[in-house]
VOTIKOL-143865 format. One record per residue (C-alpha): residue in three letters; x, y, z. Coordinates in nm, 2 decimals, padded with zeros to 4 digits. Layout:
! residues N
{node ALA,{X,Y,Z}}
...
This chain:
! residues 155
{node UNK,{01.84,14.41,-03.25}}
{node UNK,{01.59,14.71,-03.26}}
{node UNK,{01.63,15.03,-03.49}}
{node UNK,{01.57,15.32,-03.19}}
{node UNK,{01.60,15.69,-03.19}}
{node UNK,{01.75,15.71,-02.89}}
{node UNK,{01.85,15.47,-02.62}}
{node UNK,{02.05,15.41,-02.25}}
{node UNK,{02.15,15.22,-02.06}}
{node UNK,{02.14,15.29,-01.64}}
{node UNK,{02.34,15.07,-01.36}}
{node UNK,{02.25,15.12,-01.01}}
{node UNK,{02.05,15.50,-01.12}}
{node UNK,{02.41,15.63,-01.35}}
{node UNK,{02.37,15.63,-01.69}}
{node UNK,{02.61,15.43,-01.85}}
{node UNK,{02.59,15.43,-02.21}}
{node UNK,{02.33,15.62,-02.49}}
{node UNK,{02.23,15.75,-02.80}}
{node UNK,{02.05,16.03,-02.93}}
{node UNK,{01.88,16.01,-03.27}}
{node UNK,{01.87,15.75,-03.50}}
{node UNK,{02.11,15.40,-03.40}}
{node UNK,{02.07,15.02,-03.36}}
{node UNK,{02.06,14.84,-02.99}}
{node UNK,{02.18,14.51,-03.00}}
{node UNK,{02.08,14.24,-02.75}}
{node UNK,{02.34,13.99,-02.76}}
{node UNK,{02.29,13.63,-02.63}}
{node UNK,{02.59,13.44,-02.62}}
{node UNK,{02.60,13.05,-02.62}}
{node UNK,{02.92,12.77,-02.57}}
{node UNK,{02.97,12.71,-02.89}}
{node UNK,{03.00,13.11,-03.00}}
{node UNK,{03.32,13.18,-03.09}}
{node UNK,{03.54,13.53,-03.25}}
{node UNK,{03.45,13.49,-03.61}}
{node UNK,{03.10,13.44,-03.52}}
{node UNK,{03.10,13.73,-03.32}}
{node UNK,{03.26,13.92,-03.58}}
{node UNK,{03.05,13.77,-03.85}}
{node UNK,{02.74,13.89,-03.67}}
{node UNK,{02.85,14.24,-03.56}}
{node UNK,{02.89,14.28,-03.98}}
{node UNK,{02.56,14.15,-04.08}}
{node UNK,{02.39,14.37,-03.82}}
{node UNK,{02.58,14.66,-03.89}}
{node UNK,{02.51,14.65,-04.31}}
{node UNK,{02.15,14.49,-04.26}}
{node UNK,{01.95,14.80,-04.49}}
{node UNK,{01.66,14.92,-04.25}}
{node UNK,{01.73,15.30,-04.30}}
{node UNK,{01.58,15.51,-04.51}}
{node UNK,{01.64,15.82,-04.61}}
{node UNK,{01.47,16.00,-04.36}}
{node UNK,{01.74,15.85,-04.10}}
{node UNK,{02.02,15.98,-04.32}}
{node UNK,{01.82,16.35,-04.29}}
{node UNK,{01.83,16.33,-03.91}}
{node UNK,{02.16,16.20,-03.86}}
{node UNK,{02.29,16.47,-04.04}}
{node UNK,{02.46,16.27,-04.38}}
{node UNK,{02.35,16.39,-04.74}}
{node UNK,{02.31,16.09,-04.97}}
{node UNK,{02.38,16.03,-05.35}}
{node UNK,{02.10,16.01,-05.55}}
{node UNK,{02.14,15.72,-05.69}}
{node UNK,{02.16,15.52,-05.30}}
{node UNK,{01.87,15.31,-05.33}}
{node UNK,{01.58,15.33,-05.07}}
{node UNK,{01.70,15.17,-04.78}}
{node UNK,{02.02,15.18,-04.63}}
{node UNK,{02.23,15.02,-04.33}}
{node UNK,{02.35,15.16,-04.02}}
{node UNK,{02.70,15.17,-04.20}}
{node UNK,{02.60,15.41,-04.47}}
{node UNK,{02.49,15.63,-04.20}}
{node UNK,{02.77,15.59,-03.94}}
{node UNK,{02.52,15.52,-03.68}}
{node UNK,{02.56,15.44,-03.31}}
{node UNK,{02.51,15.13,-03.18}}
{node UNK,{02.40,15.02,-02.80}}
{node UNK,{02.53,14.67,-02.74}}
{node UNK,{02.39,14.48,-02.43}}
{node UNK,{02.48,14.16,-02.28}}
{node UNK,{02.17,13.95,-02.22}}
{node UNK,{02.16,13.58,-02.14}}
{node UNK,{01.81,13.55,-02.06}}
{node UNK,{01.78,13.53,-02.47}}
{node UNK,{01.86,13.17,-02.41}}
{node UNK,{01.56,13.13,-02.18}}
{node UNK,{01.45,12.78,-02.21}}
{node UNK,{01.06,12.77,-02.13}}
{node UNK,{00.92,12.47,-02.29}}
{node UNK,{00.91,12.26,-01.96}}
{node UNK,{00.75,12.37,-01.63}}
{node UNK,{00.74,12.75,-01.56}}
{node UNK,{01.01,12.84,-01.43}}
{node UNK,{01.27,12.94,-01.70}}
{node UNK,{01.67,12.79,-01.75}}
{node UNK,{01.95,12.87,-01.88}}
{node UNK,{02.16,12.65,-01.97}}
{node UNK,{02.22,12.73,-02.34}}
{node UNK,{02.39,13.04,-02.20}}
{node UNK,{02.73,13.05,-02.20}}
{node UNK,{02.94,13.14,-01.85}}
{node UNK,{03.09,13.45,-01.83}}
{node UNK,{03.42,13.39,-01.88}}
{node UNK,{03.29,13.31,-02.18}}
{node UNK,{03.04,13.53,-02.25}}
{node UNK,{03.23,13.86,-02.15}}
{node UNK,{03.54,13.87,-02.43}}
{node UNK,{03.30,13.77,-02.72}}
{node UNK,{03.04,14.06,-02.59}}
{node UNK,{03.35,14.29,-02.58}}
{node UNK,{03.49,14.13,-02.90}}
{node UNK,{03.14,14.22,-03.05}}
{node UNK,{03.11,14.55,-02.98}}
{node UNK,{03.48,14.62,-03.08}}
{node UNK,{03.41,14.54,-03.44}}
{node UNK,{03.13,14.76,-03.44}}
{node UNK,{03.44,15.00,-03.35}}
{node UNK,{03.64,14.90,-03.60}}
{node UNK,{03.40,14.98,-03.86}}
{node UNK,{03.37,15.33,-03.73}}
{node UNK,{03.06,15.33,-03.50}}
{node UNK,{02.98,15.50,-03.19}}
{node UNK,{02.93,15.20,-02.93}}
{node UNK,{02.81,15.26,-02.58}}
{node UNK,{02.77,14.97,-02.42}}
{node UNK,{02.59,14.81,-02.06}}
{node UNK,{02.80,14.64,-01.79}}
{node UNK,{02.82,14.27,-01.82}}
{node UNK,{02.65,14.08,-01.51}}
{node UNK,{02.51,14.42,-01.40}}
{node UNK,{02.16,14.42,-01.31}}
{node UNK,{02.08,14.72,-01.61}}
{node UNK,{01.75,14.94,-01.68}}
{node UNK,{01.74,14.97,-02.10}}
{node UNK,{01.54,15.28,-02.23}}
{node UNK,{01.48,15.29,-02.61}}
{node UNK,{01.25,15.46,-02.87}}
{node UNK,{01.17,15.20,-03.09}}
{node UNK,{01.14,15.29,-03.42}}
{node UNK,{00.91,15.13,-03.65}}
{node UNK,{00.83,14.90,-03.45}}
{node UNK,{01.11,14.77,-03.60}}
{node UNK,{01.29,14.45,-03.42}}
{node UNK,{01.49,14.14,-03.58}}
{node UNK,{01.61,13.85,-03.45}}
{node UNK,{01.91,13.69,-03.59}}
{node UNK,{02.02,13.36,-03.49}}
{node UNK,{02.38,13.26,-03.59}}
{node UNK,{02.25,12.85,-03.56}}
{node UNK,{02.55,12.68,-03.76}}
């Protein structure tokens, strides 16, 4: 996931999803094992994850108590969030040069959990744009910081 200010997402040259201003875009690998309440779980964690600060809340428009501490999430803020399908996280690389895939889950799958993902993002109250899953996509994105985590749901 990367904190941005501002992002999109373009199939075949039509825009298809963005973000102005301060959000989160998620990159979401999904693998056999992966099931709902993972999805779910993760969707949370990225959501509340305090990499805001105050600055953020200016921009976006929100007026903060006082007393909020320094950093806050993405929640606090009611921030948008950019969700994109991407298998290629599960490159496998270590033999040969020529990378596989096979820790990446189908896409019958794949596809519900992406969508189940990005719906909880909903049901918190974000803004979700999302890509087309399988689509050949062009992702544009000011990242802001650099600021870039990876989370790994390893069980």
């Amino acid at each position: 996931m990367q904190r941005a200010d501002g992002a999109s997402v373009a199939v075949a040259g039509t825009v298809v999803g963005s973000f102005d201003g301060p959000g989160l875009v998620v990159l979401i690998g999904i693998t056999h094992d992966d099931d709902e309440p993972l999805a779910f779980s993760l969707a949370d964690k990225i959501y509340d994850l305090r990499i805001f600060g105050h600055e953020h809340a200016r921009v976006a428009g929100v007026s903060l108590a006082p007393d909020v501490g320094r950093e806050v999430s993405a929640s606090d803020l009611g921030l948008p969030v950019l969700v994109i399908s991407q298998f290629t996280l599960y490159a496998e690389t270590r033999k040969g040069r020529r990378p596989t895939w096979d820790a990446a889950a189908p896409g019958q799958l794949a596809e519900p959990l992406v969508d189940a993902f990005a719906e909880r993002f909903r049901a918190r109250g974000a803004r979700v744009a999302t890509g087309i899953f399988g689509a050949d996509m062009r992702v544009q994105l000011v990242n802001d910081g650099p600021m870039t985590i990876t989370l790994d749901t390893t069980r």
